[in-house]
NUVEXTOR-964880 format. One record per residue (C-alpha): residue number from 1; residue in one letter; x, y, z. Coordinates in pm, 1 decimal. Layout:
<NUM 'a' <X Y Z>> ...
//
This chain:
<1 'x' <-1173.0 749.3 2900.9>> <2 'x' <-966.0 914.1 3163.6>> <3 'x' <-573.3 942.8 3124.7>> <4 'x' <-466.8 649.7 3381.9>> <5 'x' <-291.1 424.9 3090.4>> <6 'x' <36.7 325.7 3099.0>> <7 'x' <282.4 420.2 2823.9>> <8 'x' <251.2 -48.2 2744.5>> <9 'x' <-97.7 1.8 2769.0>> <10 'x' <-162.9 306.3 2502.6>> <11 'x' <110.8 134.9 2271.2>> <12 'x' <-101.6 -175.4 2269.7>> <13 'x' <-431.4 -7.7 2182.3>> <14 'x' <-244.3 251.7 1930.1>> <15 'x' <-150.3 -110.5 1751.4>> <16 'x' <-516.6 -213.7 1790.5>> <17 'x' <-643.9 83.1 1604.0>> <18 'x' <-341.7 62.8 1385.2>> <19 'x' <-487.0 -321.2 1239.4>> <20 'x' <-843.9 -296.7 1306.8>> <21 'x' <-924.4 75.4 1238.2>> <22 'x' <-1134.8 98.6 1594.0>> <23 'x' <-1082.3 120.8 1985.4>> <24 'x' <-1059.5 -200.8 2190.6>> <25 'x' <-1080.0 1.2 2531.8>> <26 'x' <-1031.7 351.2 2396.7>> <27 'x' <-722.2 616.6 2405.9>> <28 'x' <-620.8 860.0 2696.7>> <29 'x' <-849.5 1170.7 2700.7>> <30 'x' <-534.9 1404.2 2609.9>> <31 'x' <-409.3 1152.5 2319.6>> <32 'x' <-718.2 1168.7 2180.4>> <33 'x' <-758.5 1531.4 2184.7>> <34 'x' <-377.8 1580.7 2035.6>> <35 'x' <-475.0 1308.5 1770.4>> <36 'x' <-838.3 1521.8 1694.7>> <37 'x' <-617.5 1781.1 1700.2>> <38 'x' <-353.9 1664.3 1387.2>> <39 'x' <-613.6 1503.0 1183.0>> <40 'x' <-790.7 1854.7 1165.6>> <41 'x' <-508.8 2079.7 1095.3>> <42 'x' <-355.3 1802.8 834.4>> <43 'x' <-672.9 1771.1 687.1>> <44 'x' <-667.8 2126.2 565.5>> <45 'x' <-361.4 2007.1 293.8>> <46 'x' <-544.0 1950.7 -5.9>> <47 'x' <-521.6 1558.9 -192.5>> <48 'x' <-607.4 1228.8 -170.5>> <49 'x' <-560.4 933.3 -70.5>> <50 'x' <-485.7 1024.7 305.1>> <51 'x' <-267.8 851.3 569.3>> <52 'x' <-533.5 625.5 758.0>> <53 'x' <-379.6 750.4 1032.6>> <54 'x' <-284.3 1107.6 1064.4>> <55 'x' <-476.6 1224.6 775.4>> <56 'x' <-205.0 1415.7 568.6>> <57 'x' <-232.3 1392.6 174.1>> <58 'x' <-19.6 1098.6 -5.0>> <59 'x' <-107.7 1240.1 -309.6>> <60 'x' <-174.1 1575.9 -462.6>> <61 'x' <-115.3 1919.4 -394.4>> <62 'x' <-74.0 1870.4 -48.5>> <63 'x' <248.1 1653.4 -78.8>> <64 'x' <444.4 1966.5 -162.8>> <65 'x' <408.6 2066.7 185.1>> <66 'x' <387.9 1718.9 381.7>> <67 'x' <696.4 1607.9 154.4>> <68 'x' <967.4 1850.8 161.2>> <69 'x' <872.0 2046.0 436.5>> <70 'x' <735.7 1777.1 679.5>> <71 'x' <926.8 1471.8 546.9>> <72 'x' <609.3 1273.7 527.2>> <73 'x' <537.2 994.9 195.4>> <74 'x' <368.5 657.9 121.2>> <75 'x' <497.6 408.1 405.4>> <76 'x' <663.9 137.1 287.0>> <77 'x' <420.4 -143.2 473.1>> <78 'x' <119.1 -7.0 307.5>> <79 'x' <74.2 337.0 59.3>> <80 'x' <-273.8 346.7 267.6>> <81 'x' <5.8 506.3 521.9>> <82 'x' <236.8 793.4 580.7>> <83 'x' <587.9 707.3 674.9>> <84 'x' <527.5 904.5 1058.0>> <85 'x' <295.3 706.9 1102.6>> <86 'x' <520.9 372.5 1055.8>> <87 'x' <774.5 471.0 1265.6>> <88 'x' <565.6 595.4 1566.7>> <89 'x' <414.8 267.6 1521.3>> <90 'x' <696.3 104.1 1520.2>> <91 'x' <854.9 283.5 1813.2>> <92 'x' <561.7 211.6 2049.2>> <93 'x' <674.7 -142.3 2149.8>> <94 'x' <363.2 -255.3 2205.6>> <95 'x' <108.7 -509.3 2001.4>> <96 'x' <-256.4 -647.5 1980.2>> <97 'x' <-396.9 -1006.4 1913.2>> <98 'x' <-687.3 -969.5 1608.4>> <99 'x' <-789.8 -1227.2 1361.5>> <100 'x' <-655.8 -1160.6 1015.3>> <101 'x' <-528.1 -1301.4 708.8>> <102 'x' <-180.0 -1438.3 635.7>> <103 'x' <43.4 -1506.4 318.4>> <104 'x' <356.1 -1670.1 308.7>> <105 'x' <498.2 -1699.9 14.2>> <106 'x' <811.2 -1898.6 -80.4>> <107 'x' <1048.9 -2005.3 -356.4>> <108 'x' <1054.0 -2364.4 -418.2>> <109 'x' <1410.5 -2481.3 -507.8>> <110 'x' <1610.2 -2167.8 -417.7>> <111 'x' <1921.9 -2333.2 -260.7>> <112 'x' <2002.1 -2530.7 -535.6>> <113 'x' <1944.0 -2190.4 -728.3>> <114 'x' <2175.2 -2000.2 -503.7>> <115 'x' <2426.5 -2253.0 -623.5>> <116 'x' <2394.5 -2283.8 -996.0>> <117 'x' <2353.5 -1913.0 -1027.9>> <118 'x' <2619.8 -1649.7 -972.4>> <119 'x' <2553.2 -1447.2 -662.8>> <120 'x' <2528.8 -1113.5 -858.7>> <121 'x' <2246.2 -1322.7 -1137.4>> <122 'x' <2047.6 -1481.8 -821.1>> <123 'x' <2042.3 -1166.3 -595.0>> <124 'x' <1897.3 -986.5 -899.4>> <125 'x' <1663.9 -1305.9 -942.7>> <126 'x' <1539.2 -1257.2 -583.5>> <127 'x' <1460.5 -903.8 -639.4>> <128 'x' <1300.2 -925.5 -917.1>> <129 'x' <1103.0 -1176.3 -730.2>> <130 'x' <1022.1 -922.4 -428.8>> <131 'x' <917.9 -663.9 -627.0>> <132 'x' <655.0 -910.2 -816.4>> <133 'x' <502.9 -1022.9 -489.2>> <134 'x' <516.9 -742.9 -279.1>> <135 'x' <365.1 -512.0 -564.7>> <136 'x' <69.8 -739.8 -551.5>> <137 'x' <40.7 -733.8 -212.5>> <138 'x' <45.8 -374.4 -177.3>> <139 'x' <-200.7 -331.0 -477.5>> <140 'x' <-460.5 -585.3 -220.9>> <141 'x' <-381.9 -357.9 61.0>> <142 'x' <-135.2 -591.8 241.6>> <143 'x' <116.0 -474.4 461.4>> <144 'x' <446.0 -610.3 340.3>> <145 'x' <579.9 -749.4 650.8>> <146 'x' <905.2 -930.8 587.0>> <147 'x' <1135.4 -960.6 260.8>> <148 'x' <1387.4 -1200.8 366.9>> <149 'x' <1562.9 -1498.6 208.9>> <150 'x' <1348.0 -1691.2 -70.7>> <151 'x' <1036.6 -1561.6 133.7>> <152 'x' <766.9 -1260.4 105.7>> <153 'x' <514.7 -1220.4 379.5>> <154 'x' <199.2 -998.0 370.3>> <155 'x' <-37.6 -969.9 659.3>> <156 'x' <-417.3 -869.1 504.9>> <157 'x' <-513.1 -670.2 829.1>> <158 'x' <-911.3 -597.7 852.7>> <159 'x' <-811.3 -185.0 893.6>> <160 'x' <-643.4 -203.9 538.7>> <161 'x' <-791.2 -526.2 366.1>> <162 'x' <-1158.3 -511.7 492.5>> <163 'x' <-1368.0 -740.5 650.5>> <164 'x' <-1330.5 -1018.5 356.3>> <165 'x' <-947.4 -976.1 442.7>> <166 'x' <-946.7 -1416.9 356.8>> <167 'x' <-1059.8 -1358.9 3.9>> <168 'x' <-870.4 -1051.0 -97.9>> <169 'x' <-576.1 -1285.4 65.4>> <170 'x' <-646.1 -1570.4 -159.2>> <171 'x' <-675.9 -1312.5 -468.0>> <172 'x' <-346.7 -1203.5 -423.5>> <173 'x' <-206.2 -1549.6 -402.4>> <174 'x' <-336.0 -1637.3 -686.0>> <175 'x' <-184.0 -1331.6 -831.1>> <176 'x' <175.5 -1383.5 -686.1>> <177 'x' <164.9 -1766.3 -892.5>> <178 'x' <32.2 -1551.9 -1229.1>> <179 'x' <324.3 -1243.3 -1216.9>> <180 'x' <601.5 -1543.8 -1127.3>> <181 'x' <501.9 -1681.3 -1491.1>> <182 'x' <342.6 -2011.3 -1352.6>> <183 'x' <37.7 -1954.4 -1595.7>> <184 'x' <299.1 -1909.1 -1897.1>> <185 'x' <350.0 -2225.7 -2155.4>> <186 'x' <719.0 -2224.9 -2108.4>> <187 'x' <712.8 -2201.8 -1714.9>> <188 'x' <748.3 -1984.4 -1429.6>> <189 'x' <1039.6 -1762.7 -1401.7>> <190 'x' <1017.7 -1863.0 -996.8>> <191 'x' <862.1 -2133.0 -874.3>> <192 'x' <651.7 -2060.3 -560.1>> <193 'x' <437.6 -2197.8 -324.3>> <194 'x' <193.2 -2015.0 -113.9>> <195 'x' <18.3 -2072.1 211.9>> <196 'x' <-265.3 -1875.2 376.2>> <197 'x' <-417.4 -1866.5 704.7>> <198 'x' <-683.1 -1685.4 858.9>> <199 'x' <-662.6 -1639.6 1217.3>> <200 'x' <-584.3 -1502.4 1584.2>> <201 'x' <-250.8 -1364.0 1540.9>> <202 'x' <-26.6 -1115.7 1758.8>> <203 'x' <93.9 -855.5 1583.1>> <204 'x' <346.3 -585.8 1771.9>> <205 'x' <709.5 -418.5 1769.5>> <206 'x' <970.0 -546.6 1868.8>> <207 'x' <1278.4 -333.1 1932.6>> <208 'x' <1661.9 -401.7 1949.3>> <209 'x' <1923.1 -212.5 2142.5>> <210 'x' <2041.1 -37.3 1845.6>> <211 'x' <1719.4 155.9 1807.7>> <212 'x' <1598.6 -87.0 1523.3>> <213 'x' <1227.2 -194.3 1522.4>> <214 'x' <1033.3 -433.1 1321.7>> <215 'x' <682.1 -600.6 1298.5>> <216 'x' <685.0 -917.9 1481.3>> <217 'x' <400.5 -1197.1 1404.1>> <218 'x' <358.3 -1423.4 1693.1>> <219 'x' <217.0 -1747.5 1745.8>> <220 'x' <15.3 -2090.8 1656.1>> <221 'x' <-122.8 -1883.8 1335.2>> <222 'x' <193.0 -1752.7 1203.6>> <223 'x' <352.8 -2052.4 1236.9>> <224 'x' <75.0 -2272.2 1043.3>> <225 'x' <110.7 -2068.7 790.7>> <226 'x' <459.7 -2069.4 730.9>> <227 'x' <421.5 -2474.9 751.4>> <228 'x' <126.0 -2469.4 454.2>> <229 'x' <372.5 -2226.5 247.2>> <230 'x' <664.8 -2509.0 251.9>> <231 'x' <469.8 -2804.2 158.6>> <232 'x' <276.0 -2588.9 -107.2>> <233 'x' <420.1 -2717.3 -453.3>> <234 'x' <525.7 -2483.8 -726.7>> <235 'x' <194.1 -2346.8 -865.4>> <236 'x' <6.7 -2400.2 -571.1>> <237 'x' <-174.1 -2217.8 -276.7>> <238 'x' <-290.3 -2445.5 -1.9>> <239 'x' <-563.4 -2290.0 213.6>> <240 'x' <-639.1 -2382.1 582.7>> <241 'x' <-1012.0 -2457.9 650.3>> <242 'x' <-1021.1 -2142.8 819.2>> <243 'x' <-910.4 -1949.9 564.5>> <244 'x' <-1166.0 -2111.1 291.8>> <245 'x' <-1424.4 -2046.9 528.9>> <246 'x' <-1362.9 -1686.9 598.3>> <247 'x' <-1382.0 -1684.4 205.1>> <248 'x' <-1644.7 -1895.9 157.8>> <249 'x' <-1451.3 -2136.1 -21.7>> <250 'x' <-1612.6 -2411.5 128.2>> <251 'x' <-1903.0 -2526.3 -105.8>> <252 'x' <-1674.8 -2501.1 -418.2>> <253 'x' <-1512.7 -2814.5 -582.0>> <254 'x' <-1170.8 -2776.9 -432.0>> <255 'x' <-926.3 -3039.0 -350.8>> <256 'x' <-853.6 -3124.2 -29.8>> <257 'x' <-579.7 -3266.5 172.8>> <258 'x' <-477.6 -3363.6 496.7>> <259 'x' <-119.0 -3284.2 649.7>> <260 'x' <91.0 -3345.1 877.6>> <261 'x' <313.8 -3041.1 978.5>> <262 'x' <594.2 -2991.1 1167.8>> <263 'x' <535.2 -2880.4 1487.6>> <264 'x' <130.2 -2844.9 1481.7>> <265 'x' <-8.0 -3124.4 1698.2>> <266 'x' <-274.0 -3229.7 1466.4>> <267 'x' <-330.7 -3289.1 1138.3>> <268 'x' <-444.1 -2970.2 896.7>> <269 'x' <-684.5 -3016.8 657.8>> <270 'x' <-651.2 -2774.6 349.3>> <271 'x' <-821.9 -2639.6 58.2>> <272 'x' <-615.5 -2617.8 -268.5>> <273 'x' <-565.6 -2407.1 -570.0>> <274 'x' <-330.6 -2419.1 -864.3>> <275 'x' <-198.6 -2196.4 -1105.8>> <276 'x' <-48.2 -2377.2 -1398.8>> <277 'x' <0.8 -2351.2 -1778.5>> <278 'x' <-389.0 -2380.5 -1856.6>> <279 'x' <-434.9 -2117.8 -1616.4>> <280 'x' <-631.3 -2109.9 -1251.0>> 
//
């Protein structure tokens, strides 16, 4: 490909090969050749795993170099990542539209928490709480895109999840509703609900005047899924048809249910699962 890209235009396909692991229309001759370039000479640090990316070592010997010296570690979306890596994708204000996986997972019940609890006993509630779910979501290769509120959301991106990025989705679900106790006799320790959604989603950086950046996930699928997360009862993950097709979900004995949601058009027909005191 020649070098006549625009800086919007490499910052999009940087994000493409950032989620899908491949070219949409290919990079600039010269990025490619500086990017050739840094994978080769990082490679030579000995250890593994490797930054997806950039290549440098995340582990091992290597890390004596690429920590202290080059400032480089695990990222905090993903450890399949080097921080560098993060930030230049986060300061490239671009995005791409690819189908993947989304989990939203919520707390049911957590305002009437926030006022029975002190707020010193409920903020260390909620962490305890974000480091549950967003352990298991890093251990299924999510990236941990938003702790906020009574919510965790993970994004199960084809580059990091693989191809069956539905099912390793649903896994982890299932997961979040087992380390929040809801499989335990006396309880869970926090009641959740979980929605996931497979599907088209925008995925990019969006920047504020103060030099901040986060991941921003845009549209129809991001906003189904944060719909199926807050109608999802304590114990339960409901799973759009999409989903449960992507994971071949279909043929099993599931129940299904038909909702209305606020602000999708028509009604959503889902697939559920339960976690509860007899287990899955």
């Amino acid at each position: 490909m020649s070098d006549h890209m625009t800086a919007r235009e490499l910052a999009d396909e940087v994000w493409y090969w950032y989620l899908i692991g491949k070219n949409k229309v290919g990079f600039p001759k010269s990025y490619e050749r500086y990017l050739n370039a840094l994978q080769l000479v990082q490679g030579l640090l000995p250890g593994t795993p490797r930054c997806l990316q950039c290549n440098i070592p995340l582990s091992g010997v290597g890390t004596l170099i690429a920590g202290p010296i080059l400032g480089l570690r695990p990222s905090v979306l993903t450890p399949r990542l080097c921080n560098g890596c993060e930030k230049a994708i986060l300061k490239a204000e671009g995005g791409a539209e690819v189908e993947l996986t989304l989990l939203f997972a919520d707390i049911r019940g957590s305002t009437s928490m926030s006022e029975q609890k002190a707020a010193i006993e409920y903020k260390d509630f909620i962490q305890r709480f974000y480091k549950a779910a967003s352990q298991v979501l890093i251990e299924h290769n999510a990236l941990v895109n938003r702790l906020v509120g009574d919510q965790v959301i993970g994004l199960f991106a084809p580059r990091f999840a693989g191809s069956n990025h539905a099912e390793v989705a649903i896994e982890a679900a299932l997961e979040i509703l087992q380390v929040t106790g809801h499989s335990d006799p006396e309880g869970p320790w926090a009641p959740v609900g979980v929605g996931v959604h497979t599907g088209m989603t925008y995925v990019g950086a969006v920047g504020s005047k103060d030099g901040v950046s986060e991941i921003a996930v845009l549209g129809n699928a991001a906003n189904l899924t944060a719909r199926l997360s807050s109608k999802a009862a304590k114990g339960e993950v409901l799973i759009s048809e999409e989903a449960a097709t992507s994971a071949k979900l279909t043929d099993r004995a599931l129940e299904k249910r038909r909702l209305k949601l606020k602000g999708i058009s028509k009604p959503t027909t889902v697939r559920v699962m339960k976690v509860g005191a007899g287990g899955k």
